[in-house]
Every structure is written in C-alpha cells, then in structure tokens.
MARBA-3410 file (N, C-alpha, C, O; in Angstrom, 1 decimal):
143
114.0,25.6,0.1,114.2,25.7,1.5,113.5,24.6,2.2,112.5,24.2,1.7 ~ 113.9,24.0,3.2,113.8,23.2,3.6,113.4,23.0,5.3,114.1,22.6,6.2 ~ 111.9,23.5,5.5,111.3,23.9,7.0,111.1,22.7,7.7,110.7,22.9,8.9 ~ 111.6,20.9,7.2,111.3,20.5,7.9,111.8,20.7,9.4,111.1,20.6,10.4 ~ 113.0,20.9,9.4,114.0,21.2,10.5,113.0,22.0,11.8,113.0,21.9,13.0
112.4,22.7,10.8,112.0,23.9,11.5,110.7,23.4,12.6,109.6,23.0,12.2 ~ 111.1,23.7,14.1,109.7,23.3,15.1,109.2,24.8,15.8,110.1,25.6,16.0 ~ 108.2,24.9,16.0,107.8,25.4,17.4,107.1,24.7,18.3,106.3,23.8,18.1 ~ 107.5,25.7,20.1,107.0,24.8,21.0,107.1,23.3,21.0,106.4,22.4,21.5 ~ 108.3,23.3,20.2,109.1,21.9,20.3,107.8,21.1,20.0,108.0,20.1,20.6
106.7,21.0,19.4,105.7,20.0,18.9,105.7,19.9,18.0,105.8,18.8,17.4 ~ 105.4,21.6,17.0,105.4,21.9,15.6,106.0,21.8,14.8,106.8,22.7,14.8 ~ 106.2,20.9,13.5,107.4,21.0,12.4,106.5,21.6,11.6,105.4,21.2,11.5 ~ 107.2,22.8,10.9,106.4,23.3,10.0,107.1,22.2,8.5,108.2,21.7,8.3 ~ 105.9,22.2,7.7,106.0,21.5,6.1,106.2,22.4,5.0,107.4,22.4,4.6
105.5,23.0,4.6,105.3,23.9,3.7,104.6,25.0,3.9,103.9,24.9,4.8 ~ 104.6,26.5,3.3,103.8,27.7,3.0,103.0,27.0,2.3,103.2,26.1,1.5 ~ 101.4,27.7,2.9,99.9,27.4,1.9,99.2,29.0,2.0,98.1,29.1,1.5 ~ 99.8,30.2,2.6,99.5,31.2,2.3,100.0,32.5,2.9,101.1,32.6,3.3 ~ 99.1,33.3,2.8,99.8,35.1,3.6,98.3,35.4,3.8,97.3,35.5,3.2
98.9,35.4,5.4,97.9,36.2,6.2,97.1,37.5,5.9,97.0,38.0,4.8 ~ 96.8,37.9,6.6,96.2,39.3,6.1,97.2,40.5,6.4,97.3,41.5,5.8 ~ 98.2,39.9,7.6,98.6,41.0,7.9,99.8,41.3,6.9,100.1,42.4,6.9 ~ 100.4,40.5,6.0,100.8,41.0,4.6,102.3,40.7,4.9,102.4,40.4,6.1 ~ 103.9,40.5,3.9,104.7,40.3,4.1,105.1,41.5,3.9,104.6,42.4,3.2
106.3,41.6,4.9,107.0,42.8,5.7,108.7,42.4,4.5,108.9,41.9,3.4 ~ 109.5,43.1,5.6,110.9,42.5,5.3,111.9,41.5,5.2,111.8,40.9,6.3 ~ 112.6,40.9,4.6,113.4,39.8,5.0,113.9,39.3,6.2,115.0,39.7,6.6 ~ 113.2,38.2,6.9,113.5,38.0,8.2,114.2,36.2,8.6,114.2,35.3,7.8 ~ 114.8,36.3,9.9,115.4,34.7,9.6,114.7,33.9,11.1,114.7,34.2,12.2
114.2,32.8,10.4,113.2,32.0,11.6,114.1,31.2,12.3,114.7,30.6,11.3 ~ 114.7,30.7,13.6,115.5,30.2,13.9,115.0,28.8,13.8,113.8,28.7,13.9 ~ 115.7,27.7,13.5,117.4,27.6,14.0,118.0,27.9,12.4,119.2,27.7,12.2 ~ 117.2,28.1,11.4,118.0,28.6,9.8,119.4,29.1,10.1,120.0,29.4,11.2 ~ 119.7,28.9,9.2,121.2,29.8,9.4,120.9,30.8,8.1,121.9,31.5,8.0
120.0,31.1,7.3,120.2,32.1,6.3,118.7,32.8,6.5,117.8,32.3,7.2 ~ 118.6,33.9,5.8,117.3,34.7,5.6,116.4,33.9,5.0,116.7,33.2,4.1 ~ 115.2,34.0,5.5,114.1,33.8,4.5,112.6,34.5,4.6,112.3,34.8,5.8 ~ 111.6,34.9,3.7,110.5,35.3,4.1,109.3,34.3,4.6,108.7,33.4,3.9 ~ 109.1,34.7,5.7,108.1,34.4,6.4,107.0,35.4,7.1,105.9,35.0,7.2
107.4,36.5,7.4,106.5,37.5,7.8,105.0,37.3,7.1,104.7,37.1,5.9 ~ 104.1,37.3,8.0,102.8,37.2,7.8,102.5,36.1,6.8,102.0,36.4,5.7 ~ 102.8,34.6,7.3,102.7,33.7,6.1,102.3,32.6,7.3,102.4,32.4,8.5 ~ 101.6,32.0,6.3,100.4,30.3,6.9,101.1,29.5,6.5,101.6,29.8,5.4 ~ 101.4,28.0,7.2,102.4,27.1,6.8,101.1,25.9,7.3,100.3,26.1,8.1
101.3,25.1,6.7,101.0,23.4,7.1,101.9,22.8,7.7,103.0,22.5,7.2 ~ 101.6,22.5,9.0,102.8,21.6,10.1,101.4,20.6,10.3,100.3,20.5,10.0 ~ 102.8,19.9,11.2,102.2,18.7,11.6,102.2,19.1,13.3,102.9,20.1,13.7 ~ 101.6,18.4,13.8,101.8,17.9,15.2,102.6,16.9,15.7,102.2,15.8,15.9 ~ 103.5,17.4,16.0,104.4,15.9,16.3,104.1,14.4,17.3,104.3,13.2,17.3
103.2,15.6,18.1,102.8,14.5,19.2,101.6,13.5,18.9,101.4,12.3,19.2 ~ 100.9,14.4,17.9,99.4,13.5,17.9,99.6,13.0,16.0,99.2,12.0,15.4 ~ 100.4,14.0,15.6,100.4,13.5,14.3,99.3,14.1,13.2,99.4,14.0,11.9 ~ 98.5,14.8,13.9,97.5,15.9,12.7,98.2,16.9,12.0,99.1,17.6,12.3 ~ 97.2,16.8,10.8,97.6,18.5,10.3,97.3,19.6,11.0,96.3,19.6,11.8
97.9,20.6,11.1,97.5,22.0,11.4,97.5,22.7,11.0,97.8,22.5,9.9 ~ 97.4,24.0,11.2,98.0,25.5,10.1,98.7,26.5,11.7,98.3,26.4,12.9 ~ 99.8,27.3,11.1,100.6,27.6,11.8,100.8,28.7,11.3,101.6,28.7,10.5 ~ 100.3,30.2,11.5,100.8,31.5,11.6,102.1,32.1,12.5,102.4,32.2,13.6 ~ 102.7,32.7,11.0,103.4,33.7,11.7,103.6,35.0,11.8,103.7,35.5,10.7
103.8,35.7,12.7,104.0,37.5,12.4,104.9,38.0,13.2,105.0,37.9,14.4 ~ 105.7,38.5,12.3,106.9,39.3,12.8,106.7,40.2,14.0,105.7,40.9,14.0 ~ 107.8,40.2,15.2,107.6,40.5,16.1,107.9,42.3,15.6,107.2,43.1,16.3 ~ 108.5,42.6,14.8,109.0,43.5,13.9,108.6,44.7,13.7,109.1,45.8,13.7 ~ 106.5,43.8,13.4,105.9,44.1,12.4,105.0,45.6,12.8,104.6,45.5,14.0
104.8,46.5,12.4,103.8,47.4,13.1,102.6,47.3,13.1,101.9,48.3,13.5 ~ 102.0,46.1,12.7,100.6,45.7,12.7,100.3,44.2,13.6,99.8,43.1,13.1 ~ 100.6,44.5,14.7,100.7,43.3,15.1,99.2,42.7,15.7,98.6,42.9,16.8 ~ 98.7,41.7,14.4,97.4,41.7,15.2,97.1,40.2,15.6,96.1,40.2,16.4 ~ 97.6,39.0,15.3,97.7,37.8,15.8,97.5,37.2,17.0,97.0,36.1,17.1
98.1,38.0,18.3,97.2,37.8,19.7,96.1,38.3,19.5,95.4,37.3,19.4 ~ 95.3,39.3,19.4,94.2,39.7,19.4,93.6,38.7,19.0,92.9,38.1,19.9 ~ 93.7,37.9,17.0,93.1,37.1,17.0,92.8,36.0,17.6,91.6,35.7,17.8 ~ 93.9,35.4,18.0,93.9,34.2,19.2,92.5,34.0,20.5,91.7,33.2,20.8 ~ 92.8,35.0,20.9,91.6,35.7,21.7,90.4,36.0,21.1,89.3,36.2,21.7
90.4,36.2,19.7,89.1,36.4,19.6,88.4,34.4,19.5,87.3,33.9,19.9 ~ 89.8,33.6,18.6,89.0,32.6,18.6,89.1,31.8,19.7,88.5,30.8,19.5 ~ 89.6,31.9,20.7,89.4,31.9,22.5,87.4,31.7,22.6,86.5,30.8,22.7 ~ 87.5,33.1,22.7,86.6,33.5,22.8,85.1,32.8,22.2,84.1,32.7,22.9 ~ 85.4,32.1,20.4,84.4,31.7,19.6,84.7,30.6,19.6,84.7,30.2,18.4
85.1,29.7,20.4,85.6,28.5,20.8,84.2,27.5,20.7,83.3,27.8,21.4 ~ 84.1,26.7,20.2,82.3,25.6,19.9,82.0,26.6,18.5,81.2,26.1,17.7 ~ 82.4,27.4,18.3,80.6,27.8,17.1,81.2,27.1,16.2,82.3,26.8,16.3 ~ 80.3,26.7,14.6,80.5,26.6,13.9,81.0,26.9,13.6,81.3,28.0,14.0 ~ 82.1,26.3,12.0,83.0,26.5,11.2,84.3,27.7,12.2,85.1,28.5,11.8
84.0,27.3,13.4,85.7,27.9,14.4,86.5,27.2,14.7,86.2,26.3,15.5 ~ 87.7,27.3,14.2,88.9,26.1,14.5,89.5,25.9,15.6,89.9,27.0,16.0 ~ 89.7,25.1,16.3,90.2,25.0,17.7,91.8,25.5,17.8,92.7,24.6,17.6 ~ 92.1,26.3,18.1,93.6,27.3,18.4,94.0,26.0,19.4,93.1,25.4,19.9 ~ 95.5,25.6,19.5,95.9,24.7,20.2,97.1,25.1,20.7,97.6,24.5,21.7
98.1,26.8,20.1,99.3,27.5,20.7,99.2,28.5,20.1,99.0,28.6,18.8 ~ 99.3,29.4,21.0,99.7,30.9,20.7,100.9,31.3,21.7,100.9,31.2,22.9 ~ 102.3,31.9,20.7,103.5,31.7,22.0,104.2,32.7,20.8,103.6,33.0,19.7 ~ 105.7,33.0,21.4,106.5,33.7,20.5,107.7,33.0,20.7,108.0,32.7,21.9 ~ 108.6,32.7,19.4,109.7,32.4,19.4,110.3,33.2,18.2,109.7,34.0,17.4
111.8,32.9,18.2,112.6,33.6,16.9,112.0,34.6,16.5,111.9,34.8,15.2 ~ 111.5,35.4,17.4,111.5,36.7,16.7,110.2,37.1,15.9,110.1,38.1,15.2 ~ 108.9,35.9,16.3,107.8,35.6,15.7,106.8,35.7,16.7,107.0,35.5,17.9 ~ 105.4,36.1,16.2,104.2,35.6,17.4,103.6,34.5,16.1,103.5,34.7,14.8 ~ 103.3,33.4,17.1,103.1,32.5,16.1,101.8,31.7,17.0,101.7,31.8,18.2
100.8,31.0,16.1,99.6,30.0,16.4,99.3,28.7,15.9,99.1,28.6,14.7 ~ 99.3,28.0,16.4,98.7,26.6,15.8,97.0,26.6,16.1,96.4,26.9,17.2 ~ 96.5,26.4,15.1,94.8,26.1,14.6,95.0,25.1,13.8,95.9,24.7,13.0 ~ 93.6,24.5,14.1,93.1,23.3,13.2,93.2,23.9,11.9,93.4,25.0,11.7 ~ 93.0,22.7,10.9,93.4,23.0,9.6,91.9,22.3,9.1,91.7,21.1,8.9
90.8,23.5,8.9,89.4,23.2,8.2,89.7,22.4,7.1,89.6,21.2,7.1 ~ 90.3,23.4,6.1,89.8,22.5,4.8,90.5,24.0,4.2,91.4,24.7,4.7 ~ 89.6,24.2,2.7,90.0,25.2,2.0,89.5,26.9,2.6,88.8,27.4,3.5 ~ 90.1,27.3,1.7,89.5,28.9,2.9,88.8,29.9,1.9,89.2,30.2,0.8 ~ 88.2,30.3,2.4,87.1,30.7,1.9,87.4,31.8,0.4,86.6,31.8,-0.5
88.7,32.5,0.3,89.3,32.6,-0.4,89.3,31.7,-2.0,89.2,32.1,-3.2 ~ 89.6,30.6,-1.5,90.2,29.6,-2.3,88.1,29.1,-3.3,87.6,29.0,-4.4 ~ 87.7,29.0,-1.9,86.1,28.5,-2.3,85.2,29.6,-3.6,84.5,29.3,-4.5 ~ 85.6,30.9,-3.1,85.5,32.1,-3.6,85.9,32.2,-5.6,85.1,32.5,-6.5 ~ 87.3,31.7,-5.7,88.2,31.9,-7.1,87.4,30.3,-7.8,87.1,30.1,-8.9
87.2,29.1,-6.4,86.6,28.0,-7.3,85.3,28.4,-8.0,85.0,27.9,-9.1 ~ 84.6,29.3,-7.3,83.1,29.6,-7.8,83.6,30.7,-8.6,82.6,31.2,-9.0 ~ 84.6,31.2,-9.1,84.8,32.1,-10.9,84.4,33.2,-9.9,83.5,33.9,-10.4 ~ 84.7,33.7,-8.8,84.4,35.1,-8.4,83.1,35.1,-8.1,82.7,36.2,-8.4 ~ 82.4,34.5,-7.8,80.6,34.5,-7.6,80.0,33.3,-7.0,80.1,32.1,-7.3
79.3,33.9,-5.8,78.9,33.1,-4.7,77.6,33.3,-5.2,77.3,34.3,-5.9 ~ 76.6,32.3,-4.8,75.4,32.3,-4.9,74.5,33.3,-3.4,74.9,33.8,-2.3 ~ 73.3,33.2,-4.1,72.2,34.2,-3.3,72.5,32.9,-2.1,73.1,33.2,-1.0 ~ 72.2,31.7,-2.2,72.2,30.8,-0.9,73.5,30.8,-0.1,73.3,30.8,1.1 ~ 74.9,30.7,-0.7,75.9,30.6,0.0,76.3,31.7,0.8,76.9,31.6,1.8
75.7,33.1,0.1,75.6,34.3,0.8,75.1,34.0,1.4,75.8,34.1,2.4 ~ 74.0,33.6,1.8,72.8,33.8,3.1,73.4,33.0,3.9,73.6,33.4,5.1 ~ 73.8,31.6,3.5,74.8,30.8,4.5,75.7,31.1,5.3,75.8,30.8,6.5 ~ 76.7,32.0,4.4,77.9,32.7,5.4,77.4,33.8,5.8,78.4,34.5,6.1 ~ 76.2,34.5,5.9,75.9,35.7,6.8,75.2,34.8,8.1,75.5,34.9,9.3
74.3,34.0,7.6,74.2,33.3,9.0,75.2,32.7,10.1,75.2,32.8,11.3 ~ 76.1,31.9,9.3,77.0,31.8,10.0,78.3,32.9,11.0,79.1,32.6,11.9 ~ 78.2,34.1,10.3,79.0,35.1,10.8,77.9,35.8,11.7,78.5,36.5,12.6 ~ 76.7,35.9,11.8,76.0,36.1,12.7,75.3,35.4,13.7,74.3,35.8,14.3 ~ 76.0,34.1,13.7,75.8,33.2,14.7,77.1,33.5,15.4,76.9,33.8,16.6
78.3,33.5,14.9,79.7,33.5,15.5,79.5,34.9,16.4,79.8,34.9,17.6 ~ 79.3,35.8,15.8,78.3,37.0,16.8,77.8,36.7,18.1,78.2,37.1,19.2 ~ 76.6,35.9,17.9,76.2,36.0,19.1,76.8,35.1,19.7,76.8,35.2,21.0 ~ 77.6,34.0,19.2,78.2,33.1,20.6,79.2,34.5,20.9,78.9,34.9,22.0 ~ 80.1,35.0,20.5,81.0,35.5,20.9,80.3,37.0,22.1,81.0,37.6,23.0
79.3,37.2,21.9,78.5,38.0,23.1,78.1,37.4,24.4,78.2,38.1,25.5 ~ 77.3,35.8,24.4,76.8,35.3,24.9,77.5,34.4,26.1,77.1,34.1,27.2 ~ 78.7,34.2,25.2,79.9,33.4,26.1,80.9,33.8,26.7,81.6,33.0,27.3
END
C-alpha cells in the first residue's frame, strides 16, 4: 500500500505505520482519497511535514470507533505543553472519516525501550519515569 499519496490538513503525507495506539484496531475502514479499504483504525504512522520538512507521528481513530479518546488526549498534551519528555501536538482536526494528530516524533517509545531492556527496567529508570510522570503532574495542575 502506498500512503505516500496520502495528506492531512493538506501538510501531512503520511510514510509508513510504526504502530497501534492504545485505542486498538476496530474494522476495515478506507482513508481518503484511497480508492480501496485498508486498516488504519487506531494506528501511528511516520509523516513528514511538508512545509518544514520534519518527522512527525500522526494518529488516527476512527470516527466509528466507540472509544473515542484522541481529542481528550490532545488536550491533555495542550495542557502539558513545556514539561519534560512532552511532545509538541502541532494538529488535531478530522478528516475521512478519522480524528487525527500530528506530534513531535521523540524517539523510541517507551514500549520499544521496555522489550530492549528483556522486559526489565532498573530500580533507577523506575525512579526516573516516576519522577518524571510526577513532574508532568504537577505542571499539568499548576498550569
């Protein structure tokens, strides 16, 4: 399949899938301007930015879907906008039938860091990401 074709908000070309969201893949759905079905429901793609030329990551979730939680998100990282390890959201909009976002593209996801360490984080890296999830805490109270 072939997404280069594929834009949103006329900036975005999506490249490739690099994962599935949390909110999980639903039914066979078709992302416009495709002319055939494909799955996309609750899937993370690597696009580019057309204008500036960065990578990004690009969510999408079926308008469909009965768990629609993607604006919420958006707003939450609205909200946690400066803290540490928070990616700067750059579009939240709906098209074809999708609620869709562009975010900075960190690096690997915590997931991926998780399976490199054999399933086992250390006592320090724990303590690391609890501080950091309880820093993201308080900015998101404070601000």
């Amino acid at each position: 399949m072939d997404l280069d074709i594929v834009r949103l908000d006329g900036r975005y070309r999506l490249q490739r899938r690099v994962g599935t969201g949390s909110f999980g893949e639903l039914n066979t759905v078709m992302l416009c301007p495709l002319s055939t079905t494909h799955k996309h429901a609750g899937q993370i793609y690597l696009a580019c930015d057309i204008l500036s030329g960065q990578p990004i990551i690009i969510k999408l979730e079926p308008l469909n879907s009965n768990h629609q939680t993607l604006e919420h998100e958006f707003y939450v990282y609205r909200k946690l906008r400066g803290g540490v390890g928070i990616p700067e959201v750059h579009w939240f909009g709906t098209e074809c039938g999708f609620n869709a976002m562009a975010m900075d593209l960190l690096g690997h996801s915590l997931e991926d860091l998780f399976i490199q360490c054999q399933f086992r984080f250390s006592i320090k890296t724990v303590l690391l990401l609890g501080r950091q999830l309880v820093s993201s805490q308080f900015w998101l109270f404070t601000s």
